[in-house]
C-alpha positions in Angstrom: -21.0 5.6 7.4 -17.4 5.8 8.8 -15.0 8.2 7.7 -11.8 5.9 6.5 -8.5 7.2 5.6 -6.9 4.5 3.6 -3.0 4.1 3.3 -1.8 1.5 1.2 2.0 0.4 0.4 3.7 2.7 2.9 6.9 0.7 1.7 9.0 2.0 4.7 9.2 5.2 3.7 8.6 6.6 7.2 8.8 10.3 5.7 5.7 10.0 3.4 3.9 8.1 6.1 4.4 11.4 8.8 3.2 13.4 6.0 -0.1 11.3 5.4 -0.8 10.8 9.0 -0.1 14.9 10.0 -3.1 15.4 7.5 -6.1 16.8 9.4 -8.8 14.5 7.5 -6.3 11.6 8.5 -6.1 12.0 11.9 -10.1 13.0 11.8 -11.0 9.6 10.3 -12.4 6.8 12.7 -10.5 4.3 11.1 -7.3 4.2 9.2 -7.0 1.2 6.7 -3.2 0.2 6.4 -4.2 -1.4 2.8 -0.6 -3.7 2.5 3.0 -3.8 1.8 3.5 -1.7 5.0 7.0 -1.9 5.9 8.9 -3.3 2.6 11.5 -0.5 2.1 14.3 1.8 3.6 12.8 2.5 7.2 11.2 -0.7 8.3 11.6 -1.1 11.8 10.7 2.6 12.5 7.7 2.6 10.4 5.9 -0.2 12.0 6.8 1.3 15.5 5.1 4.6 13.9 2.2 3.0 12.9 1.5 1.1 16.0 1.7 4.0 18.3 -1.7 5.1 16.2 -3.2 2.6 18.5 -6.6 0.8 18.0 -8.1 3.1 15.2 -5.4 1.3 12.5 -6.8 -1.5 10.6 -4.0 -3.5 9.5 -4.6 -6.1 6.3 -1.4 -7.7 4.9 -0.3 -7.2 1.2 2.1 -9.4 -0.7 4.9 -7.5 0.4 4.6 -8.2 3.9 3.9 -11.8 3.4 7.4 -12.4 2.0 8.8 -10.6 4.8 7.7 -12.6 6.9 8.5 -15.9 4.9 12.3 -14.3 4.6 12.7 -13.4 8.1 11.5 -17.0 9.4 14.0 -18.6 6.3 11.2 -20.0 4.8 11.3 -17.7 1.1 12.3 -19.8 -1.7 13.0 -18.2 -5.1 14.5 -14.8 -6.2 13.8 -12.1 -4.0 11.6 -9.2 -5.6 13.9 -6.4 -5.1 16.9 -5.9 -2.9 15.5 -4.1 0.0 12.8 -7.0 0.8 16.1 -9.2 2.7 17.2 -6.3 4.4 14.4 -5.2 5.5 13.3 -9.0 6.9 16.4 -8.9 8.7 16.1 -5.7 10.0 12.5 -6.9 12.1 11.9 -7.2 15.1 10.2 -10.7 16.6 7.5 -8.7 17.6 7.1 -7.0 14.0 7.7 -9.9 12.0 4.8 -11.9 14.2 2.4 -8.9 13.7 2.9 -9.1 10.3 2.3 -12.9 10.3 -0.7 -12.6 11.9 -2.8 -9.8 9.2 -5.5 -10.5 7.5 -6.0 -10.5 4.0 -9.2 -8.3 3.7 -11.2 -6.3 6.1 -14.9 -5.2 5.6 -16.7 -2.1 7.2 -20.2 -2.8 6.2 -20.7 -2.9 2.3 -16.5 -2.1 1.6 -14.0 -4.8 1.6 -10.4 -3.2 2.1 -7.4 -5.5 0.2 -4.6 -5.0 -0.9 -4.7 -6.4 -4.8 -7.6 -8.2 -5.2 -9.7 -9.8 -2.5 -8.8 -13.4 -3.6 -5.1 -12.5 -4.3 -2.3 -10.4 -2.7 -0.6 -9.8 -5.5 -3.1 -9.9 -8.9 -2.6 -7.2 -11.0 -5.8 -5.0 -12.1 -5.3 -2.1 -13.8 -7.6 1.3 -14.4 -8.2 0.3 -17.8 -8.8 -3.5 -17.2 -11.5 -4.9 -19.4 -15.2 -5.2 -16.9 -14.2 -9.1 -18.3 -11.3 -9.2 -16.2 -13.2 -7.2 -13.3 -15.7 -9.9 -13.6 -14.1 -12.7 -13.2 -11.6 -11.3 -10.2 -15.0 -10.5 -8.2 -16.3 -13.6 -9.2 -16.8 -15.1 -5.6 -17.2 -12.1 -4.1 -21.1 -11.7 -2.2 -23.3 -9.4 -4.1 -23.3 -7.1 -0.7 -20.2 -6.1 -1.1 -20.4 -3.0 -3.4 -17.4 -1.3 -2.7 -13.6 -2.4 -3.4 -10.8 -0.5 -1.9 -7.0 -1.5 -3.0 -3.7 -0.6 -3.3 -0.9 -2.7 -5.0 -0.5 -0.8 -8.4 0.8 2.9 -6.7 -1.6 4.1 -8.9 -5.0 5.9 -7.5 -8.3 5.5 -9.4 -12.2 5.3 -8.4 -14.3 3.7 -11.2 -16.9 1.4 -11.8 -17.4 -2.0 -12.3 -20.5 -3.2 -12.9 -22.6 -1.4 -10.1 -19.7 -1.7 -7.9 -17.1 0.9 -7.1 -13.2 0.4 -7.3 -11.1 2.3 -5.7 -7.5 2.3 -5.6 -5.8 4.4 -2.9 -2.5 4.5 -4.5 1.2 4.4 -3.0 2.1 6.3 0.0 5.3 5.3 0.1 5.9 4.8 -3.7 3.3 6.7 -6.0 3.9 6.5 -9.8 2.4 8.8 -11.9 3.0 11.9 -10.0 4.9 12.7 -7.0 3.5 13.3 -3.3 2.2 10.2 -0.9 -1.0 9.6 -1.9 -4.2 7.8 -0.2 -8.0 8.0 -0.1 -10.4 9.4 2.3 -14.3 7.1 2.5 -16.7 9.5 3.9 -20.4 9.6 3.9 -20.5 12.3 1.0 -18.2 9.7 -1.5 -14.8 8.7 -2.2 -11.8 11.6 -2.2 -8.1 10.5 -4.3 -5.9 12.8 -1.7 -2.0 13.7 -2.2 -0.3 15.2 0.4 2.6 17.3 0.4 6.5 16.6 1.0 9.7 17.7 0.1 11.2 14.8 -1.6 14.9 15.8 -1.2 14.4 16.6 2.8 12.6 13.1 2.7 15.6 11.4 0.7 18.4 13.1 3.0 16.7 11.4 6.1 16.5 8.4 4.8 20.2 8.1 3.3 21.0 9.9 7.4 18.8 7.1 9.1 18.6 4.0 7.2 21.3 1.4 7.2 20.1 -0.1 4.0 23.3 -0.4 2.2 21.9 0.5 -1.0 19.9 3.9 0.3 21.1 5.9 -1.8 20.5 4.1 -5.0 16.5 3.5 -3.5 16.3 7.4 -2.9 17.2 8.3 -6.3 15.1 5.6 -8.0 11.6 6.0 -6.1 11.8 9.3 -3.9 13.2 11.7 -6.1 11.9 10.4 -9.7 8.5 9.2 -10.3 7.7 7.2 -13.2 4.8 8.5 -15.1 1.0 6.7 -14.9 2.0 5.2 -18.5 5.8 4.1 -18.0 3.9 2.1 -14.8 1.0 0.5 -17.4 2.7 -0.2 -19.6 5.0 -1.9 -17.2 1.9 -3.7 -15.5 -0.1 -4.9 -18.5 1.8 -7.9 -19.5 1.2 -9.4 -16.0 -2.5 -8.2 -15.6 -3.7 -9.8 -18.5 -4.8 -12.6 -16.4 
């Protein structure tokens, strides 16, 4: 089997993303899975160059996040926007970045895995740890019986469990994480599945951005993701309503 580091919902937060990627087991892996919602947040533009120069061991699959960029920078997003960075951040793109983006897939498989951001039939479907196996059930519904491992992001929460002979893990937030603080991601190796947390200084992380970022509203980001976290059950509690199905 190959070893897979999986990032998901980097966010633009280029300091958590060097922090991830300096990891030794990260930049051991064959293949890095960029799991969606890549460059939604303060440092967009420098955190897509950062994870191109990784070159051709980066699997790139698109999360809802990244769609809506894309739809935002082409004038093509109708409705409110989700937060107020998404805009910003659209307009801060490159042509280049904004046709990468266009162009991602929504899943990737490595043999018996499938890599997605929320759900392989959805980009943004909510599933939570503690989702009734009825709700698994019928999101894996037209999945093929092959596939028996699921590996997500979307939620910022990590979590490995099972679902009906089939494993589910969630690789968390590196740019965002609730329910503790610290990028986290997951690491796929032949010996099993490995929730991983790395290290950073949230206030050196925070000064960079609000010392690199034009995003007018820095500041106010910072304070709200990067130097709080909102606990595992602030973020349930939060989610349930909309994962109900």
């Amino acid at each position: 089997m190959t070893t897979v580091a999986v990032l998901a919902d980097v966010h633009g937060v280029l300091p958590a993303l060097e922090a991830v990627v300096g990891e030794d087991d990260v930049r051991a892996a064959d293949v890095v899975v960029l799991a969606g919602d890549i460059a939604s947040g303060p440092m967009p533009v420098e955190t897509l160059d950062s994870l191109r120069s990784l070159g051709g061991r980066v699997v790139w699959v698109r999360g809802n996040a990244d769609r809506e960029l894309v739809a935002m920078a082409r004038g093509e997003f109708t409705g409110e926007p989700p937060d107020g960075v998404s805009p910003w951040a659209a307009a801060e793109l490159r042509a280049d970045q904004v046709e990468l983006l266009a162009g991602l897939p929504s899943t990737h498989t490595i043999g018996d895995v499938i890599f997605c951001h929320a759900t392989p039939r959805d980009d943004e479907e909510l599933v939570l740890v503690d989702s009734p196996i009825s709700r698994w059930a019928e999101v894996f519904s037209g999945l093929p019986d092959e596939i028996r491992t699921v590996v997500c992001g979307h939620t910022h929460m990590p979590f490995a469990r099972q679902v009906d002979r089939r494993l589910v893990v969630n690789a968390g937030s590196v740019g965002m994480p609730y329910g503790a603080p610290g990028p986290s991601w997951a690491l796929l190796t032949p010996d099993g599945v490995q929730l991983r947390r790395s290290d950073l200084d949230r206030t050196k992380a925070a000064e960079r951005i609000v010392a690199e970022s034009s995003y007018p509203d820095r500041e106010a980001w910072v304070a709200a993701y990067l130097l709080s976290n909102y606990s595992d059950t602030e973020a349930l509690e939060a989610f349930r309503p909309r994962a109900e199905g």
